[in-house]
N, C-alpha and C positions, 0 to 999 in steps of 0.2 A: 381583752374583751370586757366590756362595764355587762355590772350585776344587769342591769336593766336590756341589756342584747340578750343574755346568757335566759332570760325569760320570757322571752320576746316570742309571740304565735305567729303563726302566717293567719291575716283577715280571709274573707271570701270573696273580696275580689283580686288579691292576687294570687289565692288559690286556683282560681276559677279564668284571671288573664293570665295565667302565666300557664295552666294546662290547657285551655282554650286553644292555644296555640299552634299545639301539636295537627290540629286540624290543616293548618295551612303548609305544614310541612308533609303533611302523610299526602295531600293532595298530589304533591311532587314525587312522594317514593313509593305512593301506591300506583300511580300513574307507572315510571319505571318498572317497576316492579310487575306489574298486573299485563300493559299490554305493548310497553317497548319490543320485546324480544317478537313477538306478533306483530307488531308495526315494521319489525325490517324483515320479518320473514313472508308473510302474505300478504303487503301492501306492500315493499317494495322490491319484492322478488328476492332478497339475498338468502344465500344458501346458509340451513339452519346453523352448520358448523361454523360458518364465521361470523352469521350473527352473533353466537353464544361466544365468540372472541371479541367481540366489538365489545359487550357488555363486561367480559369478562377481564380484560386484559387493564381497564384504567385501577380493578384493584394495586395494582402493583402500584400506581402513583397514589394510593387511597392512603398504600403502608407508610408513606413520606409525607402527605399533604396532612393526615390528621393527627398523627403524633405532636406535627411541626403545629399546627393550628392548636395545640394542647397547651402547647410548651410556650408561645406566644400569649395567651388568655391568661396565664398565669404570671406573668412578668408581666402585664398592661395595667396601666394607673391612668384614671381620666375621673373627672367628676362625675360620670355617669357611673363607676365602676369599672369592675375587669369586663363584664360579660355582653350587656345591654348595648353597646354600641355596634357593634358588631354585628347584633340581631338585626337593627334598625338599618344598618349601610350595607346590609348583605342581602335585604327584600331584594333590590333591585337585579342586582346580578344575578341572583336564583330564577325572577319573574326571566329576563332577557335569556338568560343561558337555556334555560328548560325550552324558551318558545324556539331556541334557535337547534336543538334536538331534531326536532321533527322539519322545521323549515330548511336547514341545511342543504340535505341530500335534493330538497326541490331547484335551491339555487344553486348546485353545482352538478348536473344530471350526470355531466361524465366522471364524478370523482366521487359514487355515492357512497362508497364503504369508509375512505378519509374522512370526508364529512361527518358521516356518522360518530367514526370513534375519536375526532378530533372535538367535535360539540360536546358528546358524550363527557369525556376529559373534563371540556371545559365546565361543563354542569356540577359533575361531582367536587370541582376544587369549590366553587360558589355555594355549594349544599353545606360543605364545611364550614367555611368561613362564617356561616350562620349559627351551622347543627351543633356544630360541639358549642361553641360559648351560650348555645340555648340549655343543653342537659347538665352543662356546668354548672349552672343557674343554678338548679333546685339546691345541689350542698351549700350554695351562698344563701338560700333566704331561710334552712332552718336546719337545726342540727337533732330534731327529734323525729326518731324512725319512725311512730307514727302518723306523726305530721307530712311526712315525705310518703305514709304508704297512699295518703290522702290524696296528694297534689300527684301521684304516679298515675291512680286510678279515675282521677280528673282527666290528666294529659291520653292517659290510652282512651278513654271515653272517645274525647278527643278526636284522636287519631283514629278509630274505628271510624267515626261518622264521617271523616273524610276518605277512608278506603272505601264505604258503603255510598258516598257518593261518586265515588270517583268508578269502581269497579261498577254501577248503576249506569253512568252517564256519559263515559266518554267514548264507547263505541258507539250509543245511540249519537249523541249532538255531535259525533263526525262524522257521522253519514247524513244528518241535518244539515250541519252548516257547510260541509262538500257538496252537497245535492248530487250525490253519488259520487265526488270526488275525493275520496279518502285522506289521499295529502294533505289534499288543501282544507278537508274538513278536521285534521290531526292537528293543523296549525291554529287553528280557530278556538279549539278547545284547549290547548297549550297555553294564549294569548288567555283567555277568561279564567282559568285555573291561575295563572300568574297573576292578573290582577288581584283575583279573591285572597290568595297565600301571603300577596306584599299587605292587604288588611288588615290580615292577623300579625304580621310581625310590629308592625306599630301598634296593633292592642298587646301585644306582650311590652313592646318596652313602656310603655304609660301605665302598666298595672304592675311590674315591679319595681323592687329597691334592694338595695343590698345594702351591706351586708350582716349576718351572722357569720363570726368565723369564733376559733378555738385557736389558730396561730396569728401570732403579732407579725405587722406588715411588713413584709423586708423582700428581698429579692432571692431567691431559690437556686440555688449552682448547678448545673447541672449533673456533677457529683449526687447533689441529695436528692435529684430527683431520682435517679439512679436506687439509690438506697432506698427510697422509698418504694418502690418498683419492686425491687431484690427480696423487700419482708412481707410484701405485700398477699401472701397465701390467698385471702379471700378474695381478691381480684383478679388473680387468674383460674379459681379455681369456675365462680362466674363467668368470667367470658369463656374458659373452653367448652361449661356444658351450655353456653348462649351460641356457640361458634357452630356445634355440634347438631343444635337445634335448628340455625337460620341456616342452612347447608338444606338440611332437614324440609324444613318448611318453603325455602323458594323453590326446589326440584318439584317437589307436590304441588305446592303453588299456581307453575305453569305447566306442569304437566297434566291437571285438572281442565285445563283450557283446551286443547287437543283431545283428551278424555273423553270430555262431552262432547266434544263437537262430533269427531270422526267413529270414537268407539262406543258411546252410547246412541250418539245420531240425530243430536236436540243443539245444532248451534244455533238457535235462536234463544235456548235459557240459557247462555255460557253466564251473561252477564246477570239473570237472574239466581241463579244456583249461587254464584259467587259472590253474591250484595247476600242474600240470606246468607251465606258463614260467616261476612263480619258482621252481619247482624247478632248471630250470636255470641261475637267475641266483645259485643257491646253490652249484650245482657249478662256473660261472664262476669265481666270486671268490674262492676261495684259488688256482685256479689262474693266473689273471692278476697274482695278487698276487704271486707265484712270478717269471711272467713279468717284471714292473716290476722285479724287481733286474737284468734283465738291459737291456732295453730303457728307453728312457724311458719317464715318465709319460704325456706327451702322445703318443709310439707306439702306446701302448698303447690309449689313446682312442681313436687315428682307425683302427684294424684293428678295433676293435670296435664302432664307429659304421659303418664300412665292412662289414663282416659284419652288422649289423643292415639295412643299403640292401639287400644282394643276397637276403636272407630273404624280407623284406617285398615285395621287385619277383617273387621265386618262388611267394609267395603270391597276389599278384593279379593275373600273367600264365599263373599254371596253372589257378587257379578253383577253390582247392580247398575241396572239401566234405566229404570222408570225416574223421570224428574222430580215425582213429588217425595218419593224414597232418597235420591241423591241432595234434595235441596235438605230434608230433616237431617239427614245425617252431619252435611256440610255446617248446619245450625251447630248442633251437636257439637262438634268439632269446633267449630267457632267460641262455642262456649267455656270446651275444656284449655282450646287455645289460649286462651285471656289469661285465665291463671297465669302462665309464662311471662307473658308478656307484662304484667302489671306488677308480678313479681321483681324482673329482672329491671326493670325504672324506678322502684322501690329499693330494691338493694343494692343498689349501684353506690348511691351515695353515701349507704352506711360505711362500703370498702374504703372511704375516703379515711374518715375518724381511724378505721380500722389498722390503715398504713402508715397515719401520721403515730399514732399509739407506740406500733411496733419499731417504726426506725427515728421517732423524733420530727420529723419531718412532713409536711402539709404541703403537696401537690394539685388542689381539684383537677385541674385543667388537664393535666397528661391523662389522670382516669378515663376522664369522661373521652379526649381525644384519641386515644387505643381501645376505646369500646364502641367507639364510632367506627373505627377502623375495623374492628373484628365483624360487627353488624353487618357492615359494607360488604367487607369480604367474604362473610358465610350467604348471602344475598347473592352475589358477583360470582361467586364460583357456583351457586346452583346453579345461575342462569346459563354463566357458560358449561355448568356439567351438561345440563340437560339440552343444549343445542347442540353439544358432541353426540349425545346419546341419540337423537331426533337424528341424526346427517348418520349414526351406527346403524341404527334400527330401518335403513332407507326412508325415514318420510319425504312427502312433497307436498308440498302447499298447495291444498285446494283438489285434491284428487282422494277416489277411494284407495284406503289404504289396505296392506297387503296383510293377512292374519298377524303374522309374524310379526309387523311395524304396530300392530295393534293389542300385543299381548305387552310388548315393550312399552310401551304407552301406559296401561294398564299397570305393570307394573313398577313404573318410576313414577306414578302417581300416589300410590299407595303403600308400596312395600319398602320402598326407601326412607318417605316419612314416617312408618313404624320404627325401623331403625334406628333412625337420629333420635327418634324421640326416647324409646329406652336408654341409650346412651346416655341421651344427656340426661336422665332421670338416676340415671348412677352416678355420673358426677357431680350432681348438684348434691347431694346427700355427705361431701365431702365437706361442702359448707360450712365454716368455722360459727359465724356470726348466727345468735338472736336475737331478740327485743333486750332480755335482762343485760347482755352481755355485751350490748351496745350501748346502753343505757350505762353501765358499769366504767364503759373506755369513756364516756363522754365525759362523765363524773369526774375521770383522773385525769382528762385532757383540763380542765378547768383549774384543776389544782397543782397544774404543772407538770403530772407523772408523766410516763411511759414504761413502756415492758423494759425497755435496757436499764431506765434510772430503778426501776423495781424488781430489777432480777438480783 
């Protein structure tokens, strides 16, 4: 690497195109995420227990498709880069696959569960092929934690104001553009979310370049990717309490959707209760971001994993039901939630320096593509935990529900997301990595060290 990369800043507009971005991608997994599991359960009749399998079960290809999408990014050479291509050729099949989620089951009425988790399938391979070579990105354009806690707290911006758009807008404009036809107004809104998200993925690839790196270009065996992987302490110590957390946080997620509807009684604010908590995970995160240069990283995780436990215990120890009390506290929560989230896109990339340090060896691409993978899957197994627990607890769509299905409701809304979140506020505290001591590997990555050549 020339002295002049090794000092090289990110400007503000690829600060700003390259988190920007995140917008067009949250549109897609806050979409999945928010009202898929809703879309096959009260729009099109399937029973909650297999919808929570539809959702659930393409993790198992997730464990294969984004490792492999890891390990590909890394061994790719093109004059654009390893990463940016990919971004750019993968709009398309993200826009088409997403709109064909919801169209699916309409063009095949007798085959509606295939449909679903064949599309479904197909969607998440295409989110890949995009997602991981997009958060590979950031360890290519800078190798300073600073700089990355920057472009982290840009990209969740980001991606807030597309979950607060998306969780705003897409049951209203499908009941719009359906004129009471739900399918057809799901597809409508699929179609215009995919147009807006293919925008952003060509403002990302025209506002970066790459690269900064700290290894010389050569081709990676998969022996050392192995090895890197093996020493890699701080990268799994991150994704278990990030795995622990999204487990966490999709059960509560959707189980706030049903919450409100049936056990508080207000399903006409589902949509606004749940735009005000990413609202506040939008007002969180430049502020923790602020916070992080003073404190660590992982402080900063476990005060805000710790402020997400005491919300969620105020929520299901006071009972509450009045909207303007549910939508503050959701704020609340929003807020302490950001911390996490802008942390763990923040430290992602330091585990990179972290793992080349320890075993000699420089991976981006597998990191980023097994933390896509765990995301996925702490995400995918909420959704299917909580459609097993919805088909345990007897719900049904669209009916009063029985005490009993409404205390369960109640409590995988709130008392499971206390749990994940103390856990994971234990395990992140295990966290090797800080600013000096990242700052310190980066130093000896430069000068050719490592922990083996200096042990």
């Amino acid at each position: 690497m020339s002295a002049e990369n090794s000092k090289k800043k990110v400007g503000w507009v690829t600060t700003v195109g390259y988190g920007s971005g995140d917008f067009g991608f949250n549109l897609y997994f806050a979409g999945l995420n928010l009202y898929l599991l809703y879309y096959y359960t009260d729009v099109l009749n399937i029973d909650p227990a297999v919808a929570g399998l539809i959702i659930m079960l393409p993790v198992i290809w997730d464990g294969v498709s984004d490792p492999l999408m890891g390990w590909i990014v890394t061994r790719t050479r093109s004059r654009f880069g390893k990463f940016r291509p990919y971004i750019l050729f993968g709009a398309p099949l993200m826009g088409f696959s997403f709109v064909g989620m919801f169209a699916a089951p309409i063009w095949f009425p007798d085959h509606v569960v295939a449909a679903c988790l064949v599309t479904h399938m197909i969607f998440r391979t295409a989110y890949t092929v995009a997602s991981v070579p997009y958060s590979s990105l950031a360890a290519a354009l800078t190798h300073n934690s600073q700089e990355r806690g920057t472009m982290a707290g840009v990209r969740m911006m980001a991606a807030m104001v597309g979950g607060i758009v998306t969780a705003a807008t897409m049951l209203e404009l499908a009941s719009y553009f359906g004129n009471g036809d739900m399918r057809q107004g799901f597809v409508q809104v699929a179609i215009a979310y995919g147009l807006l998200s293919s925008a952003m993925m060509v403002v990302i690839f025209l506002t970066t370049s790459q690269e900064v790196s700290l290894a010389k270009p050569h081709t990676v065996t998969n022996q050392q990717t192995l090895s890197f992987l093996r020493h890699n302490r701080a990268f799994w110590i991150l994704c278990s309490a990030s795995l622990v957390g999204v487990i966490g946080s999709a059960i509560g997620g959707k189980s706030i959707v049903y919450y409100i509807n049936y056990y508080a009684g207000h399903p006409d604010s589902v949509s606004d209760v749940m735009s005000i908590g990413i609202l506040g995970a939008g007002v969180g995160i430049p502020l923790w971001t602020l916070v992080a240069r003073r404190l660590s990283k992982k402080s900063v995780w476990a005060v805000g994993a710790s402020g997400a436990v005491l919300i969620n215990l105020t929520l299901f120890l006071f009972d509450v039901k009045a909207v303007t009390t549910l939508s503050a506290l959701a704020f609340c929560n929003g807020v302490v939630g950001g911390a996490v989230a802008v942390m763990f896109w923040s430290m992602l990339p330091d585990t990179v320096e972290y793992g080349q340090w320890r075993s000699g060896v420089r991976d981006d691409g597998i990191v980023f593509g097994l933390s896509q993978l765990i995301s996925k899957a702490g995400s995918g197994l909420g959704v299917g935990l909580i459609g097993l627990l919805l088909s345990a607890i007897g719900y049904t769509a669209g009916v009063n529900q029985t005490a009993e299905t409404l205390q369960g409701i109640r409590a995988s809304a709130f008392l499971i997301p206390a749990a994940a979140s103390t856990l994971s506020a234990l395990i992140i505290l295990l966290y090797p990595l800080d600013s000096q001591f990242h700052s310190q590997i980066v130093s000896g990555l430069k000068r050719g060290e490592s922990a083996s050549s200096s042990a």
